[in-house]
MDAnalysis code that builds the backbone (N, CA, C; Angstrom):
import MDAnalysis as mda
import numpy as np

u = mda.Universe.empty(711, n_residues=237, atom_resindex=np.repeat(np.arange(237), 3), trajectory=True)
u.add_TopologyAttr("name", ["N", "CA", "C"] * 237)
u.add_TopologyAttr("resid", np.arange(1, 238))
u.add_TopologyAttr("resname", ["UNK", "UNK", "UNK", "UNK", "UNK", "UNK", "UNK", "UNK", "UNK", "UNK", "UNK", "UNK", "UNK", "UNK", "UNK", "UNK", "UNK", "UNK", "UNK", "UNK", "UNK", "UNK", "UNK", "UNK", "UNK", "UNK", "UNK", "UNK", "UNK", "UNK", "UNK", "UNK", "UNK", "UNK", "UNK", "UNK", "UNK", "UNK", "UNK", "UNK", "UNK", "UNK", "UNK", "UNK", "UNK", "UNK", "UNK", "UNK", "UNK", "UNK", "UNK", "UNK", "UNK", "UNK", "UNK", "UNK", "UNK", "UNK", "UNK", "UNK", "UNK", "UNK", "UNK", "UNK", "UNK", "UNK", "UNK", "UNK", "UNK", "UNK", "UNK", "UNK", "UNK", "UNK", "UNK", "UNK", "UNK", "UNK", "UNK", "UNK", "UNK", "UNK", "UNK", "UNK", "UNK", "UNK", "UNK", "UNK", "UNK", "UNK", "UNK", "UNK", "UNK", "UNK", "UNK", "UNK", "UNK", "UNK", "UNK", "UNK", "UNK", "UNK", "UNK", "UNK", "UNK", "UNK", "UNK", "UNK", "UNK", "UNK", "UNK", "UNK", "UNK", "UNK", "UNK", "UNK", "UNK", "UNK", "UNK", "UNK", "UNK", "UNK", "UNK", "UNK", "UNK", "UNK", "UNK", "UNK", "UNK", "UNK", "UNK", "UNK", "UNK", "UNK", "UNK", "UNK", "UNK", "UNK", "UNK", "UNK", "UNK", "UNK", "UNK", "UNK", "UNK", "UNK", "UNK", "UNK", "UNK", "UNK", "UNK", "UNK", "UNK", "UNK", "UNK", "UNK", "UNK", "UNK", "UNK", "UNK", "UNK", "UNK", "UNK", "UNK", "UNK", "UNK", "UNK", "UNK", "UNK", "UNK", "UNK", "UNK", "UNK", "UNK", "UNK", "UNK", "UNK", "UNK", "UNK", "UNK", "UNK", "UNK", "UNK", "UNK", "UNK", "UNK", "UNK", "UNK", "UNK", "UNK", "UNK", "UNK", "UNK", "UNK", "UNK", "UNK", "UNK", "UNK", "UNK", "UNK", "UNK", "UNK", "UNK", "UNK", "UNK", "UNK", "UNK", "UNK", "UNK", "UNK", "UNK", "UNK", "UNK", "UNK", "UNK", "UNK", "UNK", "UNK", "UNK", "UNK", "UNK", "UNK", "UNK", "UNK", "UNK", "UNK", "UNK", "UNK", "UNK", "UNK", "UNK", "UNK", "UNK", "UNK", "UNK", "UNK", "UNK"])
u.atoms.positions = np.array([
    [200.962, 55.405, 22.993],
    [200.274, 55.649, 24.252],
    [200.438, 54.447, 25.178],
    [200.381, 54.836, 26.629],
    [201.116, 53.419, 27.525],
    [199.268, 53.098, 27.688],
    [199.338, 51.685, 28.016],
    [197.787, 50.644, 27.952],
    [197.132, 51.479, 28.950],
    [196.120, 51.413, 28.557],
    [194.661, 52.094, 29.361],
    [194.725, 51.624, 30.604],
    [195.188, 52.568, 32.032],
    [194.615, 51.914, 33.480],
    [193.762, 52.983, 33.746],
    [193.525, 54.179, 33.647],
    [192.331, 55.084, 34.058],
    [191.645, 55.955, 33.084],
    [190.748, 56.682, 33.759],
    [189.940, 57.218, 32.675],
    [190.928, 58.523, 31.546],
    [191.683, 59.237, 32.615],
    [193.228, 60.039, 31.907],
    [193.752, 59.228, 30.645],
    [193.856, 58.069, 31.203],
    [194.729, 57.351, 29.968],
    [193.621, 56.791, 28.688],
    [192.485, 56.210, 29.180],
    [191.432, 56.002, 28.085],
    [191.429, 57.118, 27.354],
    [191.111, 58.222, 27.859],
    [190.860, 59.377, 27.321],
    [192.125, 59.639, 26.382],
    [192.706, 59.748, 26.854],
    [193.926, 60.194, 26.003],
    [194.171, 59.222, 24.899],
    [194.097, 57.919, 24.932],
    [194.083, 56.712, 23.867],
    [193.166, 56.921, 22.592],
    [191.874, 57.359, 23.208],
    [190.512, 57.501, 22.496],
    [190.844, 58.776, 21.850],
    [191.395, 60.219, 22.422],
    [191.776, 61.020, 21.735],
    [192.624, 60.913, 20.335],
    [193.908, 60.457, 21.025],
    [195.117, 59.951, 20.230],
    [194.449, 58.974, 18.639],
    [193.943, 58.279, 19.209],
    [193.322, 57.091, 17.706],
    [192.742, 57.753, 17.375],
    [191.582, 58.709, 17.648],
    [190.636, 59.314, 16.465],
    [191.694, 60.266, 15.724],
    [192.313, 60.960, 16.343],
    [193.319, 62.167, 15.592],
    [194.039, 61.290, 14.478],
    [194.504, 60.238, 14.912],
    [195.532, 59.783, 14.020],
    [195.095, 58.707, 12.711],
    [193.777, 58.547, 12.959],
    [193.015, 57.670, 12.286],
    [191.826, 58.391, 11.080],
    [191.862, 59.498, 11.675],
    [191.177, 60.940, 10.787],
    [191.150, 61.201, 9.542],
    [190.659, 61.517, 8.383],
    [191.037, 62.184, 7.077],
    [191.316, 63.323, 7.258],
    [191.302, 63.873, 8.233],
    [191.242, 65.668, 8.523],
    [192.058, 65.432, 10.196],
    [193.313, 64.963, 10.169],
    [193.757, 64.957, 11.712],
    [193.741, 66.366, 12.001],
    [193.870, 67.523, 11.712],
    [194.051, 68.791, 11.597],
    [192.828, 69.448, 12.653],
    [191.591, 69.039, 11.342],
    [190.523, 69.751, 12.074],
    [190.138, 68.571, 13.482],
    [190.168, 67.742, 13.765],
    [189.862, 66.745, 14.568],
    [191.003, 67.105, 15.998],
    [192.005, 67.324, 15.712],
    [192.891, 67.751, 16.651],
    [191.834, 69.118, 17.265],
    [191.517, 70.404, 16.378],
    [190.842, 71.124, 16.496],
    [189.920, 71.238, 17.580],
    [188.914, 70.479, 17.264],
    [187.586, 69.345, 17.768],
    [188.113, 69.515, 19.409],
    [188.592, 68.680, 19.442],
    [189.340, 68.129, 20.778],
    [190.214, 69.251, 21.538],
    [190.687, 70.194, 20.829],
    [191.310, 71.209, 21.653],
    [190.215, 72.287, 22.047],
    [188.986, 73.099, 21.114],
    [187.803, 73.216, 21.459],
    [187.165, 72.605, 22.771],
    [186.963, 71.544, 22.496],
    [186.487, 70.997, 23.510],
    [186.603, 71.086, 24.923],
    [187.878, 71.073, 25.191],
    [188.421, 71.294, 26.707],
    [188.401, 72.445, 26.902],
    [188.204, 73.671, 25.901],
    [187.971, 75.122, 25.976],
    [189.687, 75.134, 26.174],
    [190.692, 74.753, 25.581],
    [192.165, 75.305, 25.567],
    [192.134, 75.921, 24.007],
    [192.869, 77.316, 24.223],
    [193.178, 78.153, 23.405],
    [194.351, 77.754, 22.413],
    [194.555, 78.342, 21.563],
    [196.106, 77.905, 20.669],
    [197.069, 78.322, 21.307],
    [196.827, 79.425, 22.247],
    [198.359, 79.833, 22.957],
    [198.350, 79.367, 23.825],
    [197.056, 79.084, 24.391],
    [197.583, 78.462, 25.958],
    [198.184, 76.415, 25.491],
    [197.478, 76.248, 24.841],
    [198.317, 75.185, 24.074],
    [199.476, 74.899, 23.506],
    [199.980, 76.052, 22.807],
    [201.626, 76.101, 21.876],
    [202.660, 76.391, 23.411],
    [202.261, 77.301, 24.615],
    [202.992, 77.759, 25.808],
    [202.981, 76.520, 26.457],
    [202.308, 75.929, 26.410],
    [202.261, 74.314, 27.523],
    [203.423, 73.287, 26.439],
    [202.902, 73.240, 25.439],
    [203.808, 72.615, 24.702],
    [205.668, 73.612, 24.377],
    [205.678, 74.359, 24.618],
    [207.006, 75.140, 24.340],
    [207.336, 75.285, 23.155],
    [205.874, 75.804, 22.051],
    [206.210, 75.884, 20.587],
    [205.578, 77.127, 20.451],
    [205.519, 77.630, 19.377],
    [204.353, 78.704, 18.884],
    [203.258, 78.418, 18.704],
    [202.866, 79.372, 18.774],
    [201.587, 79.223, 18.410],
    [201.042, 78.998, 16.918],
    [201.923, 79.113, 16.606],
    [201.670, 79.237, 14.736],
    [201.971, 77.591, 14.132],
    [202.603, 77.082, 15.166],
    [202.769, 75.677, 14.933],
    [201.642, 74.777, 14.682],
    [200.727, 74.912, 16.449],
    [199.505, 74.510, 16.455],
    [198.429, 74.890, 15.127],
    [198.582, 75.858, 15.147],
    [197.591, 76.679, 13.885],
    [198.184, 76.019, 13.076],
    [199.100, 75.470, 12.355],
    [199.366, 75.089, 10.900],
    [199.114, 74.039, 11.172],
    [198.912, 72.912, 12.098],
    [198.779, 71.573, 12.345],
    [197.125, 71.585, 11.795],
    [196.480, 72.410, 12.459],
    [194.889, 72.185, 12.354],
    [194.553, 73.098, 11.345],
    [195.246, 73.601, 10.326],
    [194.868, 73.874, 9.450],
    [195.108, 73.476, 8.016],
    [196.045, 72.432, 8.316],
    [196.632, 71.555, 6.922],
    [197.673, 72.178, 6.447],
    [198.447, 73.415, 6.817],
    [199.704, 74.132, 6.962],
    [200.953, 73.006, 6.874],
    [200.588, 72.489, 7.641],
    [202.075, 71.200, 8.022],
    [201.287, 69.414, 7.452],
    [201.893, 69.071, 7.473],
    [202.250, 67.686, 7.291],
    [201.539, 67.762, 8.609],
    [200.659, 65.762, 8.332],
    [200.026, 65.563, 9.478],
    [200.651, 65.043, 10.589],
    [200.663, 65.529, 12.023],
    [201.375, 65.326, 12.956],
    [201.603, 63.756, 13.046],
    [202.574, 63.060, 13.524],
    [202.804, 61.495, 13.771],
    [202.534, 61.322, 15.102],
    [202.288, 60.267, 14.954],
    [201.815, 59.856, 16.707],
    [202.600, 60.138, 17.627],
    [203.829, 60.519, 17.848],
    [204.751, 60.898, 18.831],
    [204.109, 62.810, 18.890],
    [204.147, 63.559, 18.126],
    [203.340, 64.985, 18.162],
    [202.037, 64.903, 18.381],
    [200.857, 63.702, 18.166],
    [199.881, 63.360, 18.573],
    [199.348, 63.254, 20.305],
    [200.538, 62.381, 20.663],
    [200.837, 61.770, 21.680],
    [201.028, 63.091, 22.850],
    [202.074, 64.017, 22.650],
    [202.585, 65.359, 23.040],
    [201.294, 65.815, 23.366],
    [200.482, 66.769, 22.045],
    [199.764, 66.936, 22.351],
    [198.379, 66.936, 23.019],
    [197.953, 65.534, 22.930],
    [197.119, 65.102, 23.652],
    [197.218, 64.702, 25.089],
    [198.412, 65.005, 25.847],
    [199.224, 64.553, 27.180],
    [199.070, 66.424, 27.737],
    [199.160, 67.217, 26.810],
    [199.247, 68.266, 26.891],
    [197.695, 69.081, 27.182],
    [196.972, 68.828, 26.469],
    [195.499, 69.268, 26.701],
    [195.209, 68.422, 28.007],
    [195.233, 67.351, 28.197],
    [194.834, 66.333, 29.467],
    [195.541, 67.435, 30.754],
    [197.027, 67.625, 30.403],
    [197.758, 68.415, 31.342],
    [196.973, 69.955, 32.102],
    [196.653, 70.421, 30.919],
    [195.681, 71.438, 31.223],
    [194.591, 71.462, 32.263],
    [193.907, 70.520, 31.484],
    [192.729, 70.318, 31.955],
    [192.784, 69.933, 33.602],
    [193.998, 69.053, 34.110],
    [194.145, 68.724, 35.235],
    [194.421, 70.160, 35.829],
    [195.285, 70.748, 35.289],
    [195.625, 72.356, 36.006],
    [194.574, 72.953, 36.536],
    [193.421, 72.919, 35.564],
    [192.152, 73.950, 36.133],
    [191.360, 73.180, 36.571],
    [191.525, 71.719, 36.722],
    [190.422, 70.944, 38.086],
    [189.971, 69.957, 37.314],
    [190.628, 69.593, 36.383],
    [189.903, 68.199, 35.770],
    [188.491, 67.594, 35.091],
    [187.901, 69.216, 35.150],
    [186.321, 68.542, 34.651],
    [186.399, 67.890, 33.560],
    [186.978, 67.946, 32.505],
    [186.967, 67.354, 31.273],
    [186.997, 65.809, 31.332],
    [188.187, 65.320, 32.444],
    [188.559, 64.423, 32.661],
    [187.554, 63.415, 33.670],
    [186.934, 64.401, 34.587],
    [185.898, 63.393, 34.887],
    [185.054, 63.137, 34.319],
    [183.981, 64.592, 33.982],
    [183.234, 63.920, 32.655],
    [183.626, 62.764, 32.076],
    [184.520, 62.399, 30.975],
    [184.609, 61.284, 30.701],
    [184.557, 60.190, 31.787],
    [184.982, 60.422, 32.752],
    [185.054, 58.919, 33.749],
    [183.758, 58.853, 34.133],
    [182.717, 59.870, 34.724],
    [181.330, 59.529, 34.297],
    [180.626, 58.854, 33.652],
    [180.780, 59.270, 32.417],
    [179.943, 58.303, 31.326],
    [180.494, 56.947, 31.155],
    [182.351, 56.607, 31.338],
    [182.273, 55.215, 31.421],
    [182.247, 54.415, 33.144],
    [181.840, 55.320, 33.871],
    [181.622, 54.730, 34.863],
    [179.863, 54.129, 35.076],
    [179.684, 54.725, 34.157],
    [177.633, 54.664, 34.148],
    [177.716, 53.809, 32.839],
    [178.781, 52.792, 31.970],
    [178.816, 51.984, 31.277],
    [179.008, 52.682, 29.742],
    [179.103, 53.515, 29.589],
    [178.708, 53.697, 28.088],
    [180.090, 54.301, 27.331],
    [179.794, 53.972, 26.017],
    [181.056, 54.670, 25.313],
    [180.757, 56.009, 24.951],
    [182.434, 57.070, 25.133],
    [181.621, 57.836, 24.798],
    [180.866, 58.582, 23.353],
    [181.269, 57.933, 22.116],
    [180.209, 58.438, 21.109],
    [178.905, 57.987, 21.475],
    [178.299, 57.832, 22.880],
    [176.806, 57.473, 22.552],
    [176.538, 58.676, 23.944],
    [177.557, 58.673, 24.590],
    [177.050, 60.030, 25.480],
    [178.232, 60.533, 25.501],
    [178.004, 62.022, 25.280],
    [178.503, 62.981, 24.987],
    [179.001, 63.816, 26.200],
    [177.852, 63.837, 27.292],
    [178.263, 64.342, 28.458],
    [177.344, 63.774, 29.263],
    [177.485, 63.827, 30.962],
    [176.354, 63.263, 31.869],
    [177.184, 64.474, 32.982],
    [176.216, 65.082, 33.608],
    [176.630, 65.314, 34.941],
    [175.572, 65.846, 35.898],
    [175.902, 65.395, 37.427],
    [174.745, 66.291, 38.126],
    [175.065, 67.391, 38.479],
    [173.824, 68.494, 39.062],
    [174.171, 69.483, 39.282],
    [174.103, 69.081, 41.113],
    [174.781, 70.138, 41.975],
    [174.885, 70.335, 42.929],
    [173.704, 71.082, 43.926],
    [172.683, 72.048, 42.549],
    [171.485, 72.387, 43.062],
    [170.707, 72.366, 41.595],
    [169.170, 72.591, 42.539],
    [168.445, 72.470, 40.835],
    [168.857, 73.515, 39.803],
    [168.548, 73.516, 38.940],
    [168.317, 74.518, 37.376],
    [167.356, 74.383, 37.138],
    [166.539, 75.973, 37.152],
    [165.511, 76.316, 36.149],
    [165.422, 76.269, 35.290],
    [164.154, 75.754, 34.254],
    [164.396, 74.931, 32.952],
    [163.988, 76.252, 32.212],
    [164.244, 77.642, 32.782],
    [164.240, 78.522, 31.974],
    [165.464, 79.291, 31.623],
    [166.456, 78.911, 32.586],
    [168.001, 78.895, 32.826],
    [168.372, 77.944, 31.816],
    [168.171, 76.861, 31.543],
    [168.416, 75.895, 31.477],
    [168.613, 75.738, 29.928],
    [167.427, 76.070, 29.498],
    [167.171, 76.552, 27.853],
    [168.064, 78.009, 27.661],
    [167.671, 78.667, 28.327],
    [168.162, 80.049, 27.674],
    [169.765, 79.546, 27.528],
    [170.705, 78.989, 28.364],
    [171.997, 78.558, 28.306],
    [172.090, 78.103, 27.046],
    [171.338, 76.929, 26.605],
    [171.916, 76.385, 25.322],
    [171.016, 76.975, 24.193],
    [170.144, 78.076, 24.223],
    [169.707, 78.139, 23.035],
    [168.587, 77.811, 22.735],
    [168.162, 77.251, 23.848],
    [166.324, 76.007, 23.131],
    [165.164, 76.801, 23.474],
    [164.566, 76.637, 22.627],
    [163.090, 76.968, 22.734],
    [161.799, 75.947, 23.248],
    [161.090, 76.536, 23.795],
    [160.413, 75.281, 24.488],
    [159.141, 75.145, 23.609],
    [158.422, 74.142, 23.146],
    [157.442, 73.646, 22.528],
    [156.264, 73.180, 23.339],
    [156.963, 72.386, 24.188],
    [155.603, 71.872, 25.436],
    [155.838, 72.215, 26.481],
    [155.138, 72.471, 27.640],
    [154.966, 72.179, 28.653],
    [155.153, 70.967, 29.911],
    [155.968, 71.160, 30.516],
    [156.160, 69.405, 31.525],
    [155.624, 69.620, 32.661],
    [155.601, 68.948, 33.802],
    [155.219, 68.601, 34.332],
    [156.039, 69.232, 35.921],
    [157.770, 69.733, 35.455],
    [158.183, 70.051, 36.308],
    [159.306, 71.577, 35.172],
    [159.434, 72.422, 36.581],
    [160.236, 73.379, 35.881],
    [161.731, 73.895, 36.247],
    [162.524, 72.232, 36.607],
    [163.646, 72.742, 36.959],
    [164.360, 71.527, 36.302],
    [165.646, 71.190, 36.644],
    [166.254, 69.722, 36.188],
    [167.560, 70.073, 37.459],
    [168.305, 69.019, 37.493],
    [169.234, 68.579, 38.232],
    [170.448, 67.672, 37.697],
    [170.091, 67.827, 36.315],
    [171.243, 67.023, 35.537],
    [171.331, 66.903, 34.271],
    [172.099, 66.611, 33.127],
    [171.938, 66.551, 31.985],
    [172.491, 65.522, 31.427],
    [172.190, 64.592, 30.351],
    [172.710, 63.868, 29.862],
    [172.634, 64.462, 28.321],
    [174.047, 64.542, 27.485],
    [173.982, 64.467, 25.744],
    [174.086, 63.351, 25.457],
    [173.237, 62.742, 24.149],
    [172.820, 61.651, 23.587],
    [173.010, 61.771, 22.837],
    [173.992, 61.121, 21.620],
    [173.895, 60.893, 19.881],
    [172.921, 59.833, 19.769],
    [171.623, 60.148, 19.397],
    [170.348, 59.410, 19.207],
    [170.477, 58.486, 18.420],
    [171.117, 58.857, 17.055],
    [171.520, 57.212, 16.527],
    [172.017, 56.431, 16.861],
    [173.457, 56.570, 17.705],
    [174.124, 55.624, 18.340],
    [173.146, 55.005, 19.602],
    [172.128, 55.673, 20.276],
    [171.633, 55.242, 21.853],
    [170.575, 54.065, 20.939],
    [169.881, 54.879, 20.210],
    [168.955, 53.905, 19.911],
    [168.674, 53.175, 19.218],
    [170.035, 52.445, 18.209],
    [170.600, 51.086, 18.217],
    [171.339, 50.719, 18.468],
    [171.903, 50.702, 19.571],
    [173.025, 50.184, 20.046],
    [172.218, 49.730, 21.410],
    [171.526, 50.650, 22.077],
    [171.105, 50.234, 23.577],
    [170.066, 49.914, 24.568],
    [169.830, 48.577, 24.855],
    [168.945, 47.762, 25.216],
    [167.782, 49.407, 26.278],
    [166.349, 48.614, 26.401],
    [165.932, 49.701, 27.158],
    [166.349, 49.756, 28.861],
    [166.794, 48.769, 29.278],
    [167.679, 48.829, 30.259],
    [169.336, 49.730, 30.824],
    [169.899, 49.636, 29.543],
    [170.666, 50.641, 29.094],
    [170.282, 52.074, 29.164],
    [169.152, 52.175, 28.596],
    [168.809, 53.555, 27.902],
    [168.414, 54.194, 29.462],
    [167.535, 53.914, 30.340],
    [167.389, 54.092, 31.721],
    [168.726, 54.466, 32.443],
    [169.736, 53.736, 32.266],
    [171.102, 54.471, 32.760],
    [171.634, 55.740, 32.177],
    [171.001, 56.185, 31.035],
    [171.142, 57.541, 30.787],
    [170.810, 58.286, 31.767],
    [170.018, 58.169, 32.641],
    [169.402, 59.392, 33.351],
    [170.632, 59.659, 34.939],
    [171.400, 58.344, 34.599],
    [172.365, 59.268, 35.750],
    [171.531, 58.919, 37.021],
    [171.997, 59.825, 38.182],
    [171.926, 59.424, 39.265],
    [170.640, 59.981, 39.562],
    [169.543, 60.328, 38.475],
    [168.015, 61.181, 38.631],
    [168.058, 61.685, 37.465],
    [166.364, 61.083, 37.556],
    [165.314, 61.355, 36.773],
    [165.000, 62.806, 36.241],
    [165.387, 63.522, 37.441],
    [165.115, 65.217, 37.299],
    [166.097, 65.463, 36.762],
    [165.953, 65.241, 34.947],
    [166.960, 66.070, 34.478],
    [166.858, 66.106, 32.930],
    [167.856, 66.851, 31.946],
    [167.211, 67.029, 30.735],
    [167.904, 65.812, 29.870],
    [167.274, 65.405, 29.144],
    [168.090, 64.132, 27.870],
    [168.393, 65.022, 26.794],
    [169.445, 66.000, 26.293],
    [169.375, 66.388, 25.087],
    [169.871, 65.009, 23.900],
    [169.255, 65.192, 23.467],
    [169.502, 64.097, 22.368],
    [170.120, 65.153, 20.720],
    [171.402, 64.433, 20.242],
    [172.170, 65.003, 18.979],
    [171.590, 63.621, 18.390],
    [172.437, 64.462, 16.703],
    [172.008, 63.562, 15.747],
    [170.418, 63.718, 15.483],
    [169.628, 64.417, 15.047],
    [168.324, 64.362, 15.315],
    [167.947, 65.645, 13.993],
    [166.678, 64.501, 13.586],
    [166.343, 65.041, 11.977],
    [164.793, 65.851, 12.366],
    [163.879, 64.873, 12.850],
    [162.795, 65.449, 12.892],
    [162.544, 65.183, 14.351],
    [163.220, 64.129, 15.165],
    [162.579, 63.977, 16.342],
    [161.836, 62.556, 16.723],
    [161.241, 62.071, 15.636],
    [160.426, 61.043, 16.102],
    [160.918, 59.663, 17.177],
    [162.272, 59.207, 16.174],
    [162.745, 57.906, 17.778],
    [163.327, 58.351, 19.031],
    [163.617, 59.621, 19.315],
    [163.553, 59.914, 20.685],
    [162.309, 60.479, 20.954],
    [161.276, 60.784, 20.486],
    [159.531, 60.380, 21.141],
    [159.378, 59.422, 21.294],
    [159.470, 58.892, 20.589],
    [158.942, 57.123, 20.531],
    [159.872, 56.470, 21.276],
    [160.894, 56.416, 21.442],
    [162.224, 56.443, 22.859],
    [161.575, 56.259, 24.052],
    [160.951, 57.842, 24.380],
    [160.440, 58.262, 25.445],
    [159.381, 57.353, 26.156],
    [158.559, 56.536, 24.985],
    [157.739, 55.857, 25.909],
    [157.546, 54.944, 26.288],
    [158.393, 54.425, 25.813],
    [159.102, 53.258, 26.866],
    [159.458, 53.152, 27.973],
    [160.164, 54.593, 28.222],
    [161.128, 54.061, 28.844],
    [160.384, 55.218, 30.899],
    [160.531, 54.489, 31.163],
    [159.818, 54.772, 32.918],
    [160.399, 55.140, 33.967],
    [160.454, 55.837, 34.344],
    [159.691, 57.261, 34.409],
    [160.337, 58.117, 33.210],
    [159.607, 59.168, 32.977],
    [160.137, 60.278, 31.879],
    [161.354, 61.128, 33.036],
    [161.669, 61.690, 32.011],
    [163.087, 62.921, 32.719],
    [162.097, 64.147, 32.615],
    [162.375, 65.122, 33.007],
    [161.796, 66.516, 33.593],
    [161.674, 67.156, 32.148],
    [162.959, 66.776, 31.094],
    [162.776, 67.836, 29.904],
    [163.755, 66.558, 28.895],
    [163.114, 66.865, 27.479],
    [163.996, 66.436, 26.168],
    [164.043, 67.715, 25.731],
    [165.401, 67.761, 24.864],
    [165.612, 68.913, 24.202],
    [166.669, 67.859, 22.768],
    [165.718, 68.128, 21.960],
    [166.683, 67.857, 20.475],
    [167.390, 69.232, 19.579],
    [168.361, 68.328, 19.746],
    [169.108, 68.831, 18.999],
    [169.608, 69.472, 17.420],
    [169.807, 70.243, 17.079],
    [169.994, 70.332, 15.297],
    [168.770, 70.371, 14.179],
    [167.873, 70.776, 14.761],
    [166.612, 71.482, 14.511],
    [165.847, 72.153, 15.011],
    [165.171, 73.201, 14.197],
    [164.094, 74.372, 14.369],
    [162.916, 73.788, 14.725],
    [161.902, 74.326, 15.033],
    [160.537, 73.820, 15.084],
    [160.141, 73.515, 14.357],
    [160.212, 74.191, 12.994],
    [159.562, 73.823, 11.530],
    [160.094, 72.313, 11.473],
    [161.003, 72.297, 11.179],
    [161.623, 70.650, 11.181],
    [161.180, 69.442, 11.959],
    [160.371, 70.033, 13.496],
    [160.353, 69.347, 13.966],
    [159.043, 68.182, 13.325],
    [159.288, 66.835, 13.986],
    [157.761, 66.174, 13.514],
    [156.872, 66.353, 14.483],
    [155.314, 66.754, 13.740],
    [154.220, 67.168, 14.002],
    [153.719, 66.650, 15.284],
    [154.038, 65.649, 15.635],
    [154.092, 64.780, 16.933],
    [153.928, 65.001, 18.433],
    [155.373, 65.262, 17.870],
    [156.108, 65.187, 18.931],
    [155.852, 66.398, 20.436],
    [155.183, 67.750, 19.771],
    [155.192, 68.394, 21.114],
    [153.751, 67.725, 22.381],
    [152.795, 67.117, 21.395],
    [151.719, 66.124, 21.980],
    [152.276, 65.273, 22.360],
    [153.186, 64.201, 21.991],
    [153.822, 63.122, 23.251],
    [154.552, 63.336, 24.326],
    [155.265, 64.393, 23.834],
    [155.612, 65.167, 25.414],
    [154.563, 65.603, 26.477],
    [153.395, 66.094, 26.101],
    [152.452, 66.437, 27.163],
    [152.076, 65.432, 27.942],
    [151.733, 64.319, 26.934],
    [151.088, 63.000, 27.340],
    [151.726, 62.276, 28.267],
    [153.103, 62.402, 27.856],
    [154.150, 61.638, 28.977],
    [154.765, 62.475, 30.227],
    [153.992, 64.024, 30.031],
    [154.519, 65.230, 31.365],
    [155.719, 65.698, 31.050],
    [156.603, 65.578, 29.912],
    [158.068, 66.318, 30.072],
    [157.941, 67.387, 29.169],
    [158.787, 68.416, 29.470],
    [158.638, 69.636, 28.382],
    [159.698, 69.247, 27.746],
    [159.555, 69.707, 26.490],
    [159.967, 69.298, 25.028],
    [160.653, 70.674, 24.074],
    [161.841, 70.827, 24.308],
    [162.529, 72.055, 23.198],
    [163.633, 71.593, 22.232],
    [163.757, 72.381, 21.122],
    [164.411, 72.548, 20.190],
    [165.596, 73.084, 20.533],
    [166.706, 72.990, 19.862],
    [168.307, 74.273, 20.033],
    [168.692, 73.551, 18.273],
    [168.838, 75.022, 17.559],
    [170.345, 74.212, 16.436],
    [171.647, 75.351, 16.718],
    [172.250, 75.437, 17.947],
    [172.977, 76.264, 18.427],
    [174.080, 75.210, 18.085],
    [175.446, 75.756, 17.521],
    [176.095, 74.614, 17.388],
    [176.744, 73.451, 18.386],
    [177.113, 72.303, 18.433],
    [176.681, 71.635, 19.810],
    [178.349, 71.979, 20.472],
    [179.326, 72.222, 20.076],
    [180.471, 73.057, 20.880],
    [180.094, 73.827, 21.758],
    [179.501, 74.637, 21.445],
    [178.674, 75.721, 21.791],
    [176.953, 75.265, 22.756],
    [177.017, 74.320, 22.900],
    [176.069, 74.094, 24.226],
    [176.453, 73.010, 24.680],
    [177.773, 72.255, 24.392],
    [178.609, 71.448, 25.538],
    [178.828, 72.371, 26.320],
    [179.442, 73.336, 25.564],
    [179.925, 74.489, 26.144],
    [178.908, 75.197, 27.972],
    [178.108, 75.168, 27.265],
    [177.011, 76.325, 28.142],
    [176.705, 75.121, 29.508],
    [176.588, 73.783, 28.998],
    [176.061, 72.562, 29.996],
    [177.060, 72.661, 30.845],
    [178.440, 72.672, 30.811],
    [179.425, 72.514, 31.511],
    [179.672, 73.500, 32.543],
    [179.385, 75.381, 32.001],
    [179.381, 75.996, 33.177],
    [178.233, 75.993, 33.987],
    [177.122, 75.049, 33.583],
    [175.853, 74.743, 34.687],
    [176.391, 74.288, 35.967],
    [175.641, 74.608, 37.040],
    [174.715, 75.822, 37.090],
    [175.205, 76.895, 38.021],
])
């Protein structure tokens, strides 16, 4: 890969090393082609192979691709993505333009008008537990909660919220809930809504829908798989 000058090329670097650095380059290639929402054919047709190629790559069919087929392909999904308008690609320049790497945010973006936080949930799946204080948002940030909350000062953690407050923190990585409550109150002003990730209510800790009241934000659950509500955040709103 030629040295990182923009977020295209980070991206593509950051792609490229995890694939090739993988125990599973296969399914991880996968991951990443998911992600941008590119298909296997619209992938094998951009590349000028079959489709059955791609499929044996990410399925352990073939020998693991070398960084020159790494390289291809990952120049190739980027290619795409520029075709249909680049969101993928800014997203990422987002989150490292607001400082952060991205295993600690997953996605950030604003919306152009509000979202109803009944829109908002129903998109990804969540159920609401508390009550907030407001019933719309204007932005979303994804959080891998382990990575935010040791890795990032509470000064940091405030730059999660993006360019406003009015908006939801979903937080991944998340067992019962408690250090993104306890997160929350620190940190000043609250966002409009938390929504954790990868648990039911039962799971949740007993807590937590009372510190949400206390601090005004409504508080929901999703274990929708998180492909699948990157997914839903992205055609917001």
């Amino acid at each position: 890969m030629p040295e990182s000058t923009d977020p295209r090329e980070e991206l593509a670097e950051r792609i490229a090393g995890e694939i090739t650095l993988s125990d599973d380059p296969g399914a991880t290639l996968r991951k990443w082609r998911t992600d941008f929402g590119v298909s296997q054919t619209d992938l094998a047709d951009h590349l000028d192979v079959s489709s059955s190629v791609v499929s044996d790559y990410e399925s352990g069919r073939r020998a693991s691709p070398g960084i020159g087929v790494v390289a291809r392909i990952v120049w190739g999904l980027l290619d795409i993505d520029e075709r249909r308008g680049g969101d993928r690609i800014r997203q990422y320049a987002r989150v490292l333009s607001a400082g952060f790497e991205s295993d600690i945010v997953n996605d950030l973006r604003e919306y152009p008008t509000a979202v109803g936080l009944d829109r908002f949930y129903d998109a990804v799946g969540a159920t609401e537990l508390a009550d907030g204080d407001h019933d719309h948002v204007t932005g979303h940030t994804v959080i891998d909660s382990i990575e935010a909350i040791t890795r990032l000062s509470s000064e940091e953690f405030y730059r999660l919220y993006g360019q406003s407050t009015s908006r939801a923190l979903v937080f991944t990585n998340v067992t019962r809930g408690e250090s993104p409550l306890v997160a929350m109150r620190v940190v000043t002003p609250t966002p409009n809504a938390v929504v954790l990730h990868g648990l039911d209510r039962e799971a949740l800790w007993e807590h937590a829908p009372r510190m949400a009241r206390i601090d005004g934000f409504s508080l929901a659950v999703t274990d929708d798989p998180l492909d699948d509500v990157l997914a839903a955040l992205r055609a917001l709103p």
